[in-house]
Structures are given as structure tokens and as C-alpha cells.
N, CA, C and O atoms as a GROMACS GRO file, in nm:
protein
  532
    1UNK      N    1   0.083  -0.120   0.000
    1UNK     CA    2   0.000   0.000   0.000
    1UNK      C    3   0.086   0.125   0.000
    1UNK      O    4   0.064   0.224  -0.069
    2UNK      N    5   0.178   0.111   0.079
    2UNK     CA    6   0.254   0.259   0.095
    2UNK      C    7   0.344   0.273  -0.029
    2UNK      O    8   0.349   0.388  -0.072
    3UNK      N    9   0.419   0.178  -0.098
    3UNK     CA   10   0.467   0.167  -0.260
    3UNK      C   11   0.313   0.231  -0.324
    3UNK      O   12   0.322   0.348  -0.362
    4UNK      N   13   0.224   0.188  -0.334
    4UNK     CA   14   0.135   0.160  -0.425
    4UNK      C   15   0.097   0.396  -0.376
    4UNK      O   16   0.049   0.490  -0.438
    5UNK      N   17   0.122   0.388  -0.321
    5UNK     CA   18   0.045   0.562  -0.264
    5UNK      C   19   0.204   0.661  -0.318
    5UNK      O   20   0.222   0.750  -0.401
    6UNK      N   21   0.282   0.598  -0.234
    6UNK     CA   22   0.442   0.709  -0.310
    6UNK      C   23   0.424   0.694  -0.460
    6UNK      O   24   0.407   0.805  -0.511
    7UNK      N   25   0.423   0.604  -0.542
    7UNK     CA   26   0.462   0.606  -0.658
    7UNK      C   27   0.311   0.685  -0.726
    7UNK      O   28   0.328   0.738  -0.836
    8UNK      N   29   0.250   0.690  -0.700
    8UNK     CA   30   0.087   0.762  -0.740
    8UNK      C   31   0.116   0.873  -0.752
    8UNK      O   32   0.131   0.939  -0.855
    9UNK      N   33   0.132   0.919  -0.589
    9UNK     CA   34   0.140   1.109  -0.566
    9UNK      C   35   0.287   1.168  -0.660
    9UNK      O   36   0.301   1.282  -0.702
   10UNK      N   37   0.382   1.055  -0.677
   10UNK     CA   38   0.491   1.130  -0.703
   10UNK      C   39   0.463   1.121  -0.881
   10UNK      O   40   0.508   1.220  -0.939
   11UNK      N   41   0.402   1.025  -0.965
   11UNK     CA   42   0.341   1.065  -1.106
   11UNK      C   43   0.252   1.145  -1.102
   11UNK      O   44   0.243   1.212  -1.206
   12UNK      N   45   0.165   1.173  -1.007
   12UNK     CA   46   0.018   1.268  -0.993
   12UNK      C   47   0.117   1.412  -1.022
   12UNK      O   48   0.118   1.475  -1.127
   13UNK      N   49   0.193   1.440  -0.906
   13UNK     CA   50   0.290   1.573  -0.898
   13UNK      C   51   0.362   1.584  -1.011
   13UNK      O   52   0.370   1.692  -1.069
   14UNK      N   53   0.420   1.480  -1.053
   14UNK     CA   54   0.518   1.519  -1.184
   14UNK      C   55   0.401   1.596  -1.323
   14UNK      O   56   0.380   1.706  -1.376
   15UNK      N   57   0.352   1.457  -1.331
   15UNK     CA   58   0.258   1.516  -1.450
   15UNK      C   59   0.166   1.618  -1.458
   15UNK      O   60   0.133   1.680  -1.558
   16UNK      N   61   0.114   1.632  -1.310
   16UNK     CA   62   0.048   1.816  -1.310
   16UNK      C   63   0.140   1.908  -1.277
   16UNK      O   64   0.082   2.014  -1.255
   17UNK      N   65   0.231   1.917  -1.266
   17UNK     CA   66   0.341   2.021  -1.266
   17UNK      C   67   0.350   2.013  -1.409
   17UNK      O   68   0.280   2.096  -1.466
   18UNK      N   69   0.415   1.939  -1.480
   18UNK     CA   70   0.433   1.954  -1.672
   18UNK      C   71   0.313   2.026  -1.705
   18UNK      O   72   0.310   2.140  -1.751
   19UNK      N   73   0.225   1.962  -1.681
   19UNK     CA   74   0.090   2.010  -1.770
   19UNK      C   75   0.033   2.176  -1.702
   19UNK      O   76  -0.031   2.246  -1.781
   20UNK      N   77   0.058   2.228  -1.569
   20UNK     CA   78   0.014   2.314  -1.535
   20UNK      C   79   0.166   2.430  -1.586
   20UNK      O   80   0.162   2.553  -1.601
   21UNK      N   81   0.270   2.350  -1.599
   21UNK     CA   82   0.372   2.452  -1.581
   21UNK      C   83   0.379   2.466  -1.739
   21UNK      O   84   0.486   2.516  -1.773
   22UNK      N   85   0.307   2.440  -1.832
   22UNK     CA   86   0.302   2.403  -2.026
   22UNK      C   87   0.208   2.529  -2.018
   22UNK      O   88   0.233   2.642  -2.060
   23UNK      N   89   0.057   2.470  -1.936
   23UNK     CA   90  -0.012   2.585  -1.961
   23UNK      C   91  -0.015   2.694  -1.940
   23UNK      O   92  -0.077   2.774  -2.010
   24UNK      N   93   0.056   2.726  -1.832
   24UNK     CA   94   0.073   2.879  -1.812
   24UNK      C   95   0.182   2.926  -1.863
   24UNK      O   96   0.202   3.041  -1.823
   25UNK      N   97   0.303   2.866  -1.972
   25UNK     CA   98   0.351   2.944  -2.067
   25UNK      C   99   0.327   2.925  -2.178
   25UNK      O  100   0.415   2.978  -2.246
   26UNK      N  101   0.238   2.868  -2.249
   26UNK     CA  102   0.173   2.845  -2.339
   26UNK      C  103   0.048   2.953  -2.347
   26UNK      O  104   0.026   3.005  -2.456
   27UNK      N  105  -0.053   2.994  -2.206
   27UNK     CA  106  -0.104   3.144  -2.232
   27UNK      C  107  -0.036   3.222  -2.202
   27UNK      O  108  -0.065   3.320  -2.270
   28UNK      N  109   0.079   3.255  -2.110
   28UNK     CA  110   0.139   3.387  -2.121
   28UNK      C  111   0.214   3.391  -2.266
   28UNK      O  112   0.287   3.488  -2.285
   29UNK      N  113   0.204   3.301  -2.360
   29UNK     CA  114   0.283   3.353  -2.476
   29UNK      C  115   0.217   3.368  -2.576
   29UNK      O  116   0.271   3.377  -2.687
   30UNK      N  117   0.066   3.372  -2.557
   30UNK     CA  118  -0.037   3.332  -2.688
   30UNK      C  119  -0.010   3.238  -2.732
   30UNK      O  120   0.067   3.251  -2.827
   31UNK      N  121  -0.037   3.138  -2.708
   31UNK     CA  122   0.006   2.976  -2.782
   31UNK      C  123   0.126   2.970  -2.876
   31UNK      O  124   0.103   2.916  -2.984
   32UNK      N  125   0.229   3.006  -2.859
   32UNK     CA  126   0.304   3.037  -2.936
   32UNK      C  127   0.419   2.869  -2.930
   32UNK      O  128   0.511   2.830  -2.858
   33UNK      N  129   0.341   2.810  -3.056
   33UNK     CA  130   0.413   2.649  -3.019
   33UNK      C  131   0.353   2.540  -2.959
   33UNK      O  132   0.397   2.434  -2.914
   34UNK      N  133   0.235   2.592  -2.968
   34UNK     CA  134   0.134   2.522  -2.883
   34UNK      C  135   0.120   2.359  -2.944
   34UNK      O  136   0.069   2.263  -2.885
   35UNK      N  137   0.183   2.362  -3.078
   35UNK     CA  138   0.148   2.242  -3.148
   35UNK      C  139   0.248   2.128  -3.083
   35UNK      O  140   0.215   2.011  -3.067
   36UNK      N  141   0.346   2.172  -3.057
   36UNK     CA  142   0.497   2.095  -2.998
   36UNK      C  143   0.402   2.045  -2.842
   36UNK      O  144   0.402   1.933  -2.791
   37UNK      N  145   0.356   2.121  -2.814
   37UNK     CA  146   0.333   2.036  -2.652
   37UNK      C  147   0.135   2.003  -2.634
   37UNK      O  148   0.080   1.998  -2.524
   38UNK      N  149   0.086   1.991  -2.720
   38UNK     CA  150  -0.051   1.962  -2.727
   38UNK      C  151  -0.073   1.777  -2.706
   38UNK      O  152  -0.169   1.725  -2.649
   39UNK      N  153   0.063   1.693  -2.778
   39UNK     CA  154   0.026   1.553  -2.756
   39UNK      C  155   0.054   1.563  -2.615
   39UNK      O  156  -0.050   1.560  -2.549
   40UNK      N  157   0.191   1.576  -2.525
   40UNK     CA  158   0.207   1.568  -2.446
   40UNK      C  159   0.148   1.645  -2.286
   40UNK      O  160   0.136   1.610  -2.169
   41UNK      N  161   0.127   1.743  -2.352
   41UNK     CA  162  -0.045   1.800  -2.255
   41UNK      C  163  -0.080   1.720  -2.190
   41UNK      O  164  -0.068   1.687  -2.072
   42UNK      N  165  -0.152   1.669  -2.322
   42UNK     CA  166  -0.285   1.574  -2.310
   42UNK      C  167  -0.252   1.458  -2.255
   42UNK      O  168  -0.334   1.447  -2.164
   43UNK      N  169  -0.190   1.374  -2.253
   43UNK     CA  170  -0.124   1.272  -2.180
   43UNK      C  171  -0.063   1.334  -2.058
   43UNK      O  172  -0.061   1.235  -1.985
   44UNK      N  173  -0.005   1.445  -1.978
   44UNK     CA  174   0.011   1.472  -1.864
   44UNK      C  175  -0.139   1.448  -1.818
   44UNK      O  176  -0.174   1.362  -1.738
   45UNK      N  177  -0.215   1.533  -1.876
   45UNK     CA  178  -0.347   1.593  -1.831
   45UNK      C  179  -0.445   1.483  -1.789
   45UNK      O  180  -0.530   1.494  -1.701
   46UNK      N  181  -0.406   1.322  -1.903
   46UNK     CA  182  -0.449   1.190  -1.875
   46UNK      C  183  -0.440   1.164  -1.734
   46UNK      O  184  -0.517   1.188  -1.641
   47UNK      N  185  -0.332   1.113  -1.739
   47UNK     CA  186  -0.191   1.041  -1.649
   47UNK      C  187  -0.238   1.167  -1.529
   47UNK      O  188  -0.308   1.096  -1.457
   48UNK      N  189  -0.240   1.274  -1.479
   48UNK     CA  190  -0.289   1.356  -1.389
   48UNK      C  191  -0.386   1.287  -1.326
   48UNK      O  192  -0.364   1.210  -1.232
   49UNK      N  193  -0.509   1.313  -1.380
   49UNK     CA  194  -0.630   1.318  -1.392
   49UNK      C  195  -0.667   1.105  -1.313
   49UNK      O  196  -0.721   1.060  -1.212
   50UNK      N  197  -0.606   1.050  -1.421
   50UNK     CA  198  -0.626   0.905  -1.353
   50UNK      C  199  -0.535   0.877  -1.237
   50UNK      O  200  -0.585   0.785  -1.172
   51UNK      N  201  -0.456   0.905  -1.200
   51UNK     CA  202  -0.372   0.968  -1.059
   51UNK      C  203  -0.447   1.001  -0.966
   51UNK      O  204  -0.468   0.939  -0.862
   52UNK      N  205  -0.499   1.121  -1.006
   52UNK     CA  206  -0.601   1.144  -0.882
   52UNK      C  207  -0.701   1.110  -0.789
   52UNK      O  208  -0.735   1.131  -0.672
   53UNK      N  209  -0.739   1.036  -0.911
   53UNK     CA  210  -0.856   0.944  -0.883
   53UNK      C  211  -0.803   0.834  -0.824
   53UNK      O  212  -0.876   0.799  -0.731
   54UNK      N  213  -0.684   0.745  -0.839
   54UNK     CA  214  -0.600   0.662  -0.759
   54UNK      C  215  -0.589   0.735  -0.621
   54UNK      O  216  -0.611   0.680  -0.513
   55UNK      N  217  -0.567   0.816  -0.631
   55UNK     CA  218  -0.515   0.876  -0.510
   55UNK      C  219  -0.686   0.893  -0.412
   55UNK      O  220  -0.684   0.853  -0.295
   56UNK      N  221  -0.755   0.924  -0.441
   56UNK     CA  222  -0.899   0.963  -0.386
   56UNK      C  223  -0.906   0.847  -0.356
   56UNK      O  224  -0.866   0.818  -0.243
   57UNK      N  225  -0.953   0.752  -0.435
   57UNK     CA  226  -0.988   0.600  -0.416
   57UNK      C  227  -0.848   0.546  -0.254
   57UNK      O  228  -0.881   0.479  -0.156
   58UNK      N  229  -0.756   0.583  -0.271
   58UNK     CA  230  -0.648   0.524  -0.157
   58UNK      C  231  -0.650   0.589  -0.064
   58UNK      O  232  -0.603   0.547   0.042
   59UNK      N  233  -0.725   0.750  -0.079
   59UNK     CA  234  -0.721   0.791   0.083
   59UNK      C  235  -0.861   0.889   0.067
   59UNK      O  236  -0.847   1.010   0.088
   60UNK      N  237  -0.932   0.862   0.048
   60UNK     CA  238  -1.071   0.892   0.113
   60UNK      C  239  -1.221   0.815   0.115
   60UNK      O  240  -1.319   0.816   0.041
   61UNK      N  241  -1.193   0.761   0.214
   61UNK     CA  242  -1.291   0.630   0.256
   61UNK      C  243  -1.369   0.753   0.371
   61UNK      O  244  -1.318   0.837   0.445
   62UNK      N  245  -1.521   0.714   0.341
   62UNK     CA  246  -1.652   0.736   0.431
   62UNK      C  247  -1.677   0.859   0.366
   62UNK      O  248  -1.639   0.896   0.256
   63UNK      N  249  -1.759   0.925   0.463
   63UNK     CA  250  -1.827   1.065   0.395
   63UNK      C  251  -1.767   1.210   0.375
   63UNK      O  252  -1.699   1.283   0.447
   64UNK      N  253  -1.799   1.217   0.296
   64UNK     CA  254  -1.736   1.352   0.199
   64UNK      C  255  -1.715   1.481   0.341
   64UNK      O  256  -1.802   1.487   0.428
   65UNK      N  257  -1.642   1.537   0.345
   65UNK     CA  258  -1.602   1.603   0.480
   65UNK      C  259  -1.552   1.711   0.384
   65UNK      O  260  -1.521   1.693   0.266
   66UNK      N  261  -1.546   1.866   0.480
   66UNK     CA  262  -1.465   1.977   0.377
   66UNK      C  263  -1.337   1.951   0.278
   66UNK      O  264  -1.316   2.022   0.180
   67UNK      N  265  -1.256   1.843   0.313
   67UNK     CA  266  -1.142   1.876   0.248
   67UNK      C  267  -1.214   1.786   0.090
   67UNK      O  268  -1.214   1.850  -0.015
   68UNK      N  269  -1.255   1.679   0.093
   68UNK     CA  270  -1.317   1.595   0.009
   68UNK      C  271  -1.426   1.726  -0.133
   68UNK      O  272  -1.429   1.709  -0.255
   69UNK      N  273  -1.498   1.842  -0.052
   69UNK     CA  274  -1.575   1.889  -0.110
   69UNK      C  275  -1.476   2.031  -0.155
   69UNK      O  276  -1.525   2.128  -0.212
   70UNK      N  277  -1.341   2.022  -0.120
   70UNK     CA  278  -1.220   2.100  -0.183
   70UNK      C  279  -1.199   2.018  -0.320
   70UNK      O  280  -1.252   2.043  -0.429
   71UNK      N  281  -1.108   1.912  -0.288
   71UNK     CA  282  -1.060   1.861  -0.369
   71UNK      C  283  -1.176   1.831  -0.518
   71UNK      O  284  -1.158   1.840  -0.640
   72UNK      N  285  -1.283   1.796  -0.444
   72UNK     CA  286  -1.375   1.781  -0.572
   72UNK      C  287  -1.408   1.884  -0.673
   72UNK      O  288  -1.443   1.859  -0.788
   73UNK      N  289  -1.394   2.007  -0.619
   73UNK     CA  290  -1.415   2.144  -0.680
   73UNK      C  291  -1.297   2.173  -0.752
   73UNK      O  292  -1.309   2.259  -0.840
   74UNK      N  293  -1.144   2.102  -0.728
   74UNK     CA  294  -1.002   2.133  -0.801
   74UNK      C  295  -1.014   2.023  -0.914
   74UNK      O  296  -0.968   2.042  -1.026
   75UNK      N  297  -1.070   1.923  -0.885
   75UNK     CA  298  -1.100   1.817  -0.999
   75UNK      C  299  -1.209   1.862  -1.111
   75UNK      O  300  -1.201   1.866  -1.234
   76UNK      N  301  -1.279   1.883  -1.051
   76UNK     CA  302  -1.371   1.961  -1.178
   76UNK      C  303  -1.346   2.077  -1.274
   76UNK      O  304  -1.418   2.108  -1.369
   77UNK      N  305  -1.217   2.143  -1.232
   77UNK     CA  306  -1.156   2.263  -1.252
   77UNK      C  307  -1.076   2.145  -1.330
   77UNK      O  308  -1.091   2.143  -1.452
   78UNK      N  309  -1.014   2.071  -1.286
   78UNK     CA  310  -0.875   1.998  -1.364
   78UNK      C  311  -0.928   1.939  -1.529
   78UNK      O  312  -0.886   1.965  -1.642
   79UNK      N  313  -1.073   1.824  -1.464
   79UNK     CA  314  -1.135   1.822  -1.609
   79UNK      C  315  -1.194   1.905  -1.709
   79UNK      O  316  -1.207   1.868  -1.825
   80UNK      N  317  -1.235   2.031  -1.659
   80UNK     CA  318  -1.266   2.135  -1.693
   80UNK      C  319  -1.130   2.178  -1.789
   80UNK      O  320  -1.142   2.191  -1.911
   81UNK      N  321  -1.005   2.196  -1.721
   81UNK     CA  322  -0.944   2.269  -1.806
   81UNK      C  323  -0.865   2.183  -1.970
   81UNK      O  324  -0.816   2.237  -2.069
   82UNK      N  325  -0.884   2.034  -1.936
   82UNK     CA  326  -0.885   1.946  -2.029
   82UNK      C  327  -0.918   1.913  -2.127
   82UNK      O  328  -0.860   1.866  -2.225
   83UNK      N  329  -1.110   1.959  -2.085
   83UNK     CA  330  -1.184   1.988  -2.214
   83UNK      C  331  -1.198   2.079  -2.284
   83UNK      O  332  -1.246   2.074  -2.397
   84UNK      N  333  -1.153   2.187  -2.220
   84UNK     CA  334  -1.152   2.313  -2.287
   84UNK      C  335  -0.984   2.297  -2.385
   84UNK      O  336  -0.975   2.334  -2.502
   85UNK      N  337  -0.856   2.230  -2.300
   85UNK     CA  338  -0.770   2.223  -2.443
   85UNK      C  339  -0.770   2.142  -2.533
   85UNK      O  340  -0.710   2.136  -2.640
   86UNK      N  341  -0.835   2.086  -2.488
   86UNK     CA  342  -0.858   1.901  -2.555
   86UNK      C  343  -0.987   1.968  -2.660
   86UNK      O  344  -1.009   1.872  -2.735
   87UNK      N  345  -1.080   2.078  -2.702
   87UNK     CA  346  -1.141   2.111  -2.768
   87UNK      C  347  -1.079   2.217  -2.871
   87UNK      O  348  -1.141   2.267  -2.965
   88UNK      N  349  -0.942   2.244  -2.836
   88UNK     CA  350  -0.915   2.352  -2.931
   88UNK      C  351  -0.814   2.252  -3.043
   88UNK      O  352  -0.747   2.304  -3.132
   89UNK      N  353  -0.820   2.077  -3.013
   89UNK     CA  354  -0.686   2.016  -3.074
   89UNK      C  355  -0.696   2.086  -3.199
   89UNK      O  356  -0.593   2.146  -3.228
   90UNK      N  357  -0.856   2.101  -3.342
   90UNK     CA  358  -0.853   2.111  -3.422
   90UNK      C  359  -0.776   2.232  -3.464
   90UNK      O  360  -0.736   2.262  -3.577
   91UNK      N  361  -0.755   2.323  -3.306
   91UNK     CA  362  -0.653   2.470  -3.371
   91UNK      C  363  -0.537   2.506  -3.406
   91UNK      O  364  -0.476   2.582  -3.481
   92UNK      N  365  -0.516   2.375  -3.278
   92UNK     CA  366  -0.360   2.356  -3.280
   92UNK      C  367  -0.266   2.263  -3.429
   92UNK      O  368  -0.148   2.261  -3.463
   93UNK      N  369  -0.422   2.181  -3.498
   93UNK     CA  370  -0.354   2.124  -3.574
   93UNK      C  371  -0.349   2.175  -3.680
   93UNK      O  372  -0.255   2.146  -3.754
   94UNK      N  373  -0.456   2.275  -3.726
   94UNK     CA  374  -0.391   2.350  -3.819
   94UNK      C  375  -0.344   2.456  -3.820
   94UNK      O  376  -0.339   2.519  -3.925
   95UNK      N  377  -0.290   2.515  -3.690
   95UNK     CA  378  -0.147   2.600  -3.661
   95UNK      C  379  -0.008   2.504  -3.708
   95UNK      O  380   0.098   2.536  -3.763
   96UNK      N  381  -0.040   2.427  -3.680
   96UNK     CA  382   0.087   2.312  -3.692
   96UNK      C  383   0.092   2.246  -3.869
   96UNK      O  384   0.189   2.193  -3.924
   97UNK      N  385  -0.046   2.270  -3.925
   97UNK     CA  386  -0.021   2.241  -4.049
   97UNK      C  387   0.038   2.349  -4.170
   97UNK      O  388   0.112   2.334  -4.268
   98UNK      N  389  -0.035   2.470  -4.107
   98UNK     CA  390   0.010   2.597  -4.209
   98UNK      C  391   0.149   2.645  -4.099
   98UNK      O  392   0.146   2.760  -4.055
   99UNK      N  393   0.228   2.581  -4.071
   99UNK     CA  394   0.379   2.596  -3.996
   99UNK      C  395   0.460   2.661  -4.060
   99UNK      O  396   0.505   2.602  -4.158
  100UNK      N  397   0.520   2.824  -4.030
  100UNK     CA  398   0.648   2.857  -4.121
  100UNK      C  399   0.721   2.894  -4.005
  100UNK      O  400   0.713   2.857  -3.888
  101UNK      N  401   0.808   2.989  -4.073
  101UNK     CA  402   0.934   2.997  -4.007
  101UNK      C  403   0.847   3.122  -3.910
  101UNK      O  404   0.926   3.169  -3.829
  102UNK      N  405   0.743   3.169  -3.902
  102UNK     CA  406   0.734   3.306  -3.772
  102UNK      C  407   0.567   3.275  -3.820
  102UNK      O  408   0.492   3.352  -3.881
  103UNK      N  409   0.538   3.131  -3.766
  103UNK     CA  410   0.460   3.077  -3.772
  103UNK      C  411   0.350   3.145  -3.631
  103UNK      O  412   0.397   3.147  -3.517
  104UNK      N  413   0.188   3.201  -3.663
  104UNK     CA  414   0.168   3.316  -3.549
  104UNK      C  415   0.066   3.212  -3.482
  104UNK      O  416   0.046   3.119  -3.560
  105UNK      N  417  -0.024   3.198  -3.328
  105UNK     CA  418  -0.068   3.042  -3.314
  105UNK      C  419  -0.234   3.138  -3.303
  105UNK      O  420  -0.238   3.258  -3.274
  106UNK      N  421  -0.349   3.058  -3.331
  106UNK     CA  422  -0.462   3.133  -3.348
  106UNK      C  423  -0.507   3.173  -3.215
  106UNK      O  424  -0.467   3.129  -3.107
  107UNK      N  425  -0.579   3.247  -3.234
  107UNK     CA  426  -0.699   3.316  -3.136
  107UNK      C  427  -0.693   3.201  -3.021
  107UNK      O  428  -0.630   3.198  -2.916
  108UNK      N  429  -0.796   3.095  -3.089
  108UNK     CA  430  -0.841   3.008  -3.031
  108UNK      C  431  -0.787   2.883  -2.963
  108UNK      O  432  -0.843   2.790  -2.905
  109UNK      N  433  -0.653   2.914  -2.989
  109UNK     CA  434  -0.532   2.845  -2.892
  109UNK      C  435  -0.444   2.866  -2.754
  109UNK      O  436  -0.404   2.797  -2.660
  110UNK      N  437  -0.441   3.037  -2.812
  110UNK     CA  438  -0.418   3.094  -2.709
  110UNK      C  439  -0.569   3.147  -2.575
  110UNK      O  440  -0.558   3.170  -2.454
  111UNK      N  441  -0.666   3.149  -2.643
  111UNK     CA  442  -0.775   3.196  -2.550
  111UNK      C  443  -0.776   3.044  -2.488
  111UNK      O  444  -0.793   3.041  -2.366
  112UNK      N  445  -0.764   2.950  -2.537
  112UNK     CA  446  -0.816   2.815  -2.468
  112UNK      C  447  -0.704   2.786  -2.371
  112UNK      O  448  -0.737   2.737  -2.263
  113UNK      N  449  -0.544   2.817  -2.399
  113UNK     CA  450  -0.506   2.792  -2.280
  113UNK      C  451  -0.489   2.922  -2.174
  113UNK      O  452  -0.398   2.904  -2.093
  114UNK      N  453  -0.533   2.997  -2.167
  114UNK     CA  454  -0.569   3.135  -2.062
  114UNK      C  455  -0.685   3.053  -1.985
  114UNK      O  456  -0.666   3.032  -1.866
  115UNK      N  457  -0.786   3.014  -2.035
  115UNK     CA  458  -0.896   2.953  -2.010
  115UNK      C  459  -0.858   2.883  -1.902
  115UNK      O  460  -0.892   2.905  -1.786
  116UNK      N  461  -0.756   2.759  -1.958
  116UNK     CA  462  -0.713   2.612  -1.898
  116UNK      C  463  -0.654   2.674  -1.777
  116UNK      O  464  -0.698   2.653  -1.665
  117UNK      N  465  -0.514   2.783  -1.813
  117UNK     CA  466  -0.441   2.791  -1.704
  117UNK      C  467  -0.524   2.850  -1.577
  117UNK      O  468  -0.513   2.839  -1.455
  118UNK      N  469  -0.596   2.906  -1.646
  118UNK     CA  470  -0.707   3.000  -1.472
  118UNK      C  471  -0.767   2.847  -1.386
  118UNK      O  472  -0.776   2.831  -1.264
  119UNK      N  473  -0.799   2.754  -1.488
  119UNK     CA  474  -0.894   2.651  -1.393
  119UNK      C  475  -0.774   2.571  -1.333
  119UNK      O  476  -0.798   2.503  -1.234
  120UNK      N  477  -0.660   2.573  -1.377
  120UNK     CA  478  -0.559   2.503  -1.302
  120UNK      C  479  -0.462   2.540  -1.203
  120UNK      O  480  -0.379   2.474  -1.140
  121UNK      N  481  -0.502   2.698  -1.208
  121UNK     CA  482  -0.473   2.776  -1.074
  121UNK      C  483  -0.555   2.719  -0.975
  121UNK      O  484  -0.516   2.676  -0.867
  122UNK      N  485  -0.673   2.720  -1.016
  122UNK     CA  486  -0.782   2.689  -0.910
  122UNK      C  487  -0.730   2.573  -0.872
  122UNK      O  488  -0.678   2.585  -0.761
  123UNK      N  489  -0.719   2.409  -0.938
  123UNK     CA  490  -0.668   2.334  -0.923
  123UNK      C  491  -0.573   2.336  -0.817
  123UNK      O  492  -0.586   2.262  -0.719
  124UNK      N  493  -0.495   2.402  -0.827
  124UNK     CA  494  -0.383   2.401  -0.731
  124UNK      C  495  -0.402   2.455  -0.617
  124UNK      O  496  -0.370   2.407  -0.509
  125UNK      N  497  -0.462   2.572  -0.639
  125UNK     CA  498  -0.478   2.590  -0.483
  125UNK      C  499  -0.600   2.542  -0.413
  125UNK      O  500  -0.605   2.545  -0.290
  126UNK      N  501  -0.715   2.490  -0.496
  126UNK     CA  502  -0.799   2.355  -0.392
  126UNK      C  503  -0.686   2.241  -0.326
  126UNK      O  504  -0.700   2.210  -0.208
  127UNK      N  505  -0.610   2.200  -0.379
  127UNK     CA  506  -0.525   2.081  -0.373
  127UNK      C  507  -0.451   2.119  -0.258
  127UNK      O  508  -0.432   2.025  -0.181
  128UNK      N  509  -0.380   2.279  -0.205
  128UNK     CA  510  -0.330   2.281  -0.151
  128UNK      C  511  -0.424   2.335  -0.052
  128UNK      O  512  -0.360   2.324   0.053
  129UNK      N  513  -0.531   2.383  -0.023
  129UNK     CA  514  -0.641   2.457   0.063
  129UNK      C  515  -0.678   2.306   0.185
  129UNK      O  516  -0.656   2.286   0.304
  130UNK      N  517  -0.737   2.234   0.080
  130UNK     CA  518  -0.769   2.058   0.113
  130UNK      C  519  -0.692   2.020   0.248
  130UNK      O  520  -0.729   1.995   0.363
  131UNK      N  521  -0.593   2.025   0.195
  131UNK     CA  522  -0.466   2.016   0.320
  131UNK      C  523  -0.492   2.038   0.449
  131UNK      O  524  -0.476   1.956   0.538
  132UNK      N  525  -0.536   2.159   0.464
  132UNK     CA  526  -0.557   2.227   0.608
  132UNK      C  527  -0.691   2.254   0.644
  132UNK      O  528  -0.732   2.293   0.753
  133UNK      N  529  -0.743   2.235   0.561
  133UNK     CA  530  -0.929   2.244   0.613
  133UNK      C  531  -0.973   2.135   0.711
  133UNK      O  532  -1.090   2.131   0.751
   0.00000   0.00000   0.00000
């Protein structure tokens, strides 16, 4: 059990750090390249996401108590910000198809990860709020 919980939290942490630390320079730059880190996003954002839920399932047994009705509100924010990048793939792929050398990334790449990164602020600080409630 205690293997089975370290190795969880420490892929849970790796892969939402990539994916939260992608998205927030991916909107502070207007998607600029957004095509280079959109597979791997999405697979942090996976690999996150089914983590967590490992992790919920290994340490919260009985009834939903404040920290439980934290964390659930950072998860909904987490899938939330998933679907919202995971809906712009078609932008990113044809940013990535019309590709030149000062190649500019659309509207709708950059608004989607501004979008993502705000719900994964939230994310983070439910995750860390949870803690002490």
C-alpha cells in the first residue's frame, strides 16, 4: 500500500506540474508552439487526472467532509481545463499544419489555454487549501 500511494502522488505531482507549468507558458505567450506540446499536454493531463482518482480512491474512505468537497471542486476545474484544451486540438492542428518559419498560433489556442491555465490555478490551490481544512 505505501509503494502503491508514493509512486501515485509522485506521477500525480510530476505530471500536473508539466501540464500546469506548459499551460501557463503556453497562455502567457499566446500559444506560441502550442502544437509541440498539445500531444504531451494531453497525456500529462491523462496520467494527472487518472492519478487522482487513484489517489482519492487510496485515501478517502466514508463521507465527503470539507477537504473531500475542496478537492472535488479542483478536480472539476482539472477536467474542466482538459476539455476546454482538448477542444481547441482542431486549432492547434492546423497551426501546426500551415507551420512557417514566424509561424503566429490562433486566437483560439491561445484563449483556450488562458482559459485552462485560470482553472488550473484553481486546481492548485484547492489541492493545496484541502490540506488544512
Amino acid at each position: 500500500m505505501q509503494a502503491t500511494l508514493i509512486v501515485t502522488v509522485v506521477l500525480h505531482v510530476l505530471t500536473g506540474v508539466f501540464w500546469a507549468g506548459t499551460t501557463f507558458v503556453l497562455a502567457r505567450t499566446g500559444g506560441y508552439q502550442a502544437e509541440r506540446f498539445f500531444r504531451p499536454q494531453m497525456a500529462a493531463a491523462t496520467i494527472a487526472v487518472l492519478t487522482g482518482g487513484v489517489l482519492w480512491y487510496l485515501l478517502h474512505h466514508g463521507p465527503a467532509g470539507l477537504p473531500e468537497h475542496i478537492l472535488g471542486v479542483g478536480a472539476l476545474c482539472a477536467l474542466l481545463a482538459a476539455g476546454v484544451q482538448g477542444s481547441s486540438a482542431r486549432a492547434v492542428r492546423l497551426s501546426a499544419a500551415s507551420e512557417s518559419k514566424e509561424s503566429t498560433p490562433s486566437r483560439r489556442v491561445a484563449v483556450s489555454q488562458r482559459i485552462a491555465g485560470g482553472l488550473l490555478a484553481i486546481t492548485v490551490a484547492c489541492m493545496a487549501a484541502a490540506r488544512y481544512a
